[in-house]
TORMAR-518076 format. One record per residue (C-alpha): residue in three letters; x, y, z. Coordinates in steps of 0.05 Angstrom, whole numbers, padded with zeros to 5 digits, always signed. Last residue first. Example, Ala and Ser with C-alpha at 12.3 -4.5 7.8 and 13.67 -1.06 7.14 Angstrom:
BEGIN
Ser+00273-00021+00143 Ala+00246-00090+00156 
END
This chain:
BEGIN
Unk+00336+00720+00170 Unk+00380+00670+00140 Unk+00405+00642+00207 Unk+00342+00638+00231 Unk+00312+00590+00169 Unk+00377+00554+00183 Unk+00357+00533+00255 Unk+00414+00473+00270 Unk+00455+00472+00205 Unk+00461+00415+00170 Unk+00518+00420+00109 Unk+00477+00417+00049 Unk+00492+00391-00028 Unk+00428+00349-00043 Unk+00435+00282-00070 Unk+00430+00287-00140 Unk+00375+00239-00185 Unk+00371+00247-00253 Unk+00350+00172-00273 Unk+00311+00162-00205 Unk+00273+00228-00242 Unk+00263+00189-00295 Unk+00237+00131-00251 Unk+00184+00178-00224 Unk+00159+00207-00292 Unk+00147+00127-00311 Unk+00116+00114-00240 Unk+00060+00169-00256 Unk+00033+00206-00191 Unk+00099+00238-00163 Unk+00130+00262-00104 Unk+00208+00255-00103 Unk+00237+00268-00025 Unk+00301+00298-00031 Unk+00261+00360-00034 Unk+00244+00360+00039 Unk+00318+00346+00056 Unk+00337+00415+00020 Unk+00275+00451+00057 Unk+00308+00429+00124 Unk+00251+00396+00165 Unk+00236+00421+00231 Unk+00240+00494+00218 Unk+00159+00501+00224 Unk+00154+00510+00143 Unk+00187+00451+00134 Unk+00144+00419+00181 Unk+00081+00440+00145 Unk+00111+00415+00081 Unk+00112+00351+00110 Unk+00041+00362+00134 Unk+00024+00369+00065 Unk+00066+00318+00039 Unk+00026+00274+00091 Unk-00044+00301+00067 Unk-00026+00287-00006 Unk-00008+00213+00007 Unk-00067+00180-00020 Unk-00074+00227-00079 Unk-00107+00178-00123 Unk-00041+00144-00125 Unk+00018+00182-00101 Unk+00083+00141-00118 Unk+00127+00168-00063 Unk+00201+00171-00077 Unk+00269+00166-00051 Unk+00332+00173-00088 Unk+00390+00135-00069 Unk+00454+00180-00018 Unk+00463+00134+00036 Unk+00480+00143+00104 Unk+00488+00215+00090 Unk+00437+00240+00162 Unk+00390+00261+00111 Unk+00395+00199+00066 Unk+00391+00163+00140 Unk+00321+00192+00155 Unk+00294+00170+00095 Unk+00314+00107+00097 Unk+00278+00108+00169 Unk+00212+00148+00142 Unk+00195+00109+00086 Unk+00204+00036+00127 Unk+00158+00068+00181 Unk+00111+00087+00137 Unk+00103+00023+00102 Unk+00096-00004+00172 Unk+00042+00047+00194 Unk-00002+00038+00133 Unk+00003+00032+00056 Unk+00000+00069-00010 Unk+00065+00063-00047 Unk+00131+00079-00027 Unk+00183+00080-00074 Unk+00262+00064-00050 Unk+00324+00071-00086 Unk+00390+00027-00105 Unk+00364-00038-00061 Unk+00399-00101-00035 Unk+00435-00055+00028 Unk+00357-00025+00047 Unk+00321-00093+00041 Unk+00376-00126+00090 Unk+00369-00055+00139 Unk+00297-00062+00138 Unk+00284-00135+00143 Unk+00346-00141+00197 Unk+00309-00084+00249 Unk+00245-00115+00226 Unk+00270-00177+00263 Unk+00304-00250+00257 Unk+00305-00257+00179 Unk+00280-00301+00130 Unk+00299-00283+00062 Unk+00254-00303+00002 Unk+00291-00307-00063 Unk+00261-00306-00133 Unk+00194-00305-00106 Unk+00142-00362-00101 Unk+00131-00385-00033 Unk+00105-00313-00005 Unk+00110-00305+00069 Unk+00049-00295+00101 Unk+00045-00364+00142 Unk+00041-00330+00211 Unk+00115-00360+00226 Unk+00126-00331+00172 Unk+00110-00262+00199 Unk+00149-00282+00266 Unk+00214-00301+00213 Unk+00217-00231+00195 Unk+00218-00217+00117 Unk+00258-00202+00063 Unk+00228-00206+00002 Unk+00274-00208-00068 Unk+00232-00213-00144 Unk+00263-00227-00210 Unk+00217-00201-00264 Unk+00169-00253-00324 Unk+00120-00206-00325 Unk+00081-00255-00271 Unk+00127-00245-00228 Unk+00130-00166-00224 Unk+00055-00163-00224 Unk+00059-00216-00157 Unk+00114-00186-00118 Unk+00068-00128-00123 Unk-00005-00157-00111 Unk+00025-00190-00047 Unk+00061-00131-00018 Unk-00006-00095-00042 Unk-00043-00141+00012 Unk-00018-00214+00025 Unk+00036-00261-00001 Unk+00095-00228+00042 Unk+00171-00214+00026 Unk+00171-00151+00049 Unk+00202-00109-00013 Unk+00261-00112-00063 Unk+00239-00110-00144 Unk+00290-00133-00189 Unk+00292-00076-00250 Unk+00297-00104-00314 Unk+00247-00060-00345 Unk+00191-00103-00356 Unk+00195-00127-00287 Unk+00196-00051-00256 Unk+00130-00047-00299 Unk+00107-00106-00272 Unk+00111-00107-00207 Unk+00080-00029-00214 Unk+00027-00044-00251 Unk+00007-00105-00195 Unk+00021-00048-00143 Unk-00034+00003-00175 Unk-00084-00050-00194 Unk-00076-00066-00110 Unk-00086+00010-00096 Unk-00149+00011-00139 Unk-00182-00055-00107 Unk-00233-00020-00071 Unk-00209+00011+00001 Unk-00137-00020+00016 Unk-00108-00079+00004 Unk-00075-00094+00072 Unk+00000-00112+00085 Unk+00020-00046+00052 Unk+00065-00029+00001 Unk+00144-00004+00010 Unk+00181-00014-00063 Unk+00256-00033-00057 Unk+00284-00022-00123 Unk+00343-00057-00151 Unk+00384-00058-00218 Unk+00386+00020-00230 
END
């Protein structure tokens, strides 16, 4: 695995736990060889991020739209900073550079990023693991409601386990190691169809 894309958050969150978090995680990926892919901005966890990763000596891609530039967020000091027109282009350019996604604590964008790649490993778009890195249990009300919609028929239980939860980024890469797309034809109401 050359190339993660790791979705963080604009913002720093609530004490300075979630930025530790994406500074270990910069480097960690840096000590490994792995290129981190992600927003391309100086500020928040994206910041804290590219930053771990580039001060552990790691090669570091963001991708960013040129109206966030425009706002002076980009960060000058990556390996490569990309420029694009939209976040249409940011995703899709950070989605082709990367060979599986993490997700760490963030808000509506890094949502939005989770849920669209996710949506196309579904769909067979791609087939690279997915994961959420759950610090201090930020995203355990989300899995739950996740689990929620599995239970509702709305989300296919093999799609639902696509999605690697973890709390320690070393188990997570293993399992990034191991990773199988699921084998499943979609079927429109399978929970029916079994009953």
């Amino acid at each position: 695995m050359q190339h993660i894309c790791v979705f963080s958050g604009s913002s720093r969150g609530r004490g300075e736990k979630y930025v530790h978090v994406a500074e270990q995680v910069g480097a960690e990926l840096a000590r490994r060889g792995i290129t981190v892919v992600y927003g391309g901005a100086r500020v928040g966890t994206m910041g804290s991020l590219a930053d771990g990763a580039l001060r552990a000596g790691g090669q570091v891609v963001g991708v960013i739209p040129q109206g966030l530039a425009d706002w002076e967020v980009a960060h000058e000091g990556l390996t490569e900073l990309h420029v694009v027109a939209d976040m249409h282009q940011r995703k899709a350019m950070m989605a082709a550079r990367s060979d599986a996604f993490i997700a760490l604590p963030g808000g509506a964008g890094t949502l939005d990023e989770l849920f669209e790649v996710w949506t196309w490993a579904q769909l067979e778009l791609h087939t690279k693991p997915i994961a959420l890195l759950n610090t201090s249990g930020y995203f355990t009300p989300l899995i739950a409601f996740l689990d929620h919609m599995t239970r509702e028929g709305f989300l296919h239980q093999p799609h639902r386990d696509m999605l690697i939860v973890e709390e320690d980024l070393d188990v997570l890469l293993a399992r990034f190691a191991e990773y199988q797309p699921p084998n499943y034809v979609w079927q429109e109401n399978p929970a029916e169809q079994s009953e």
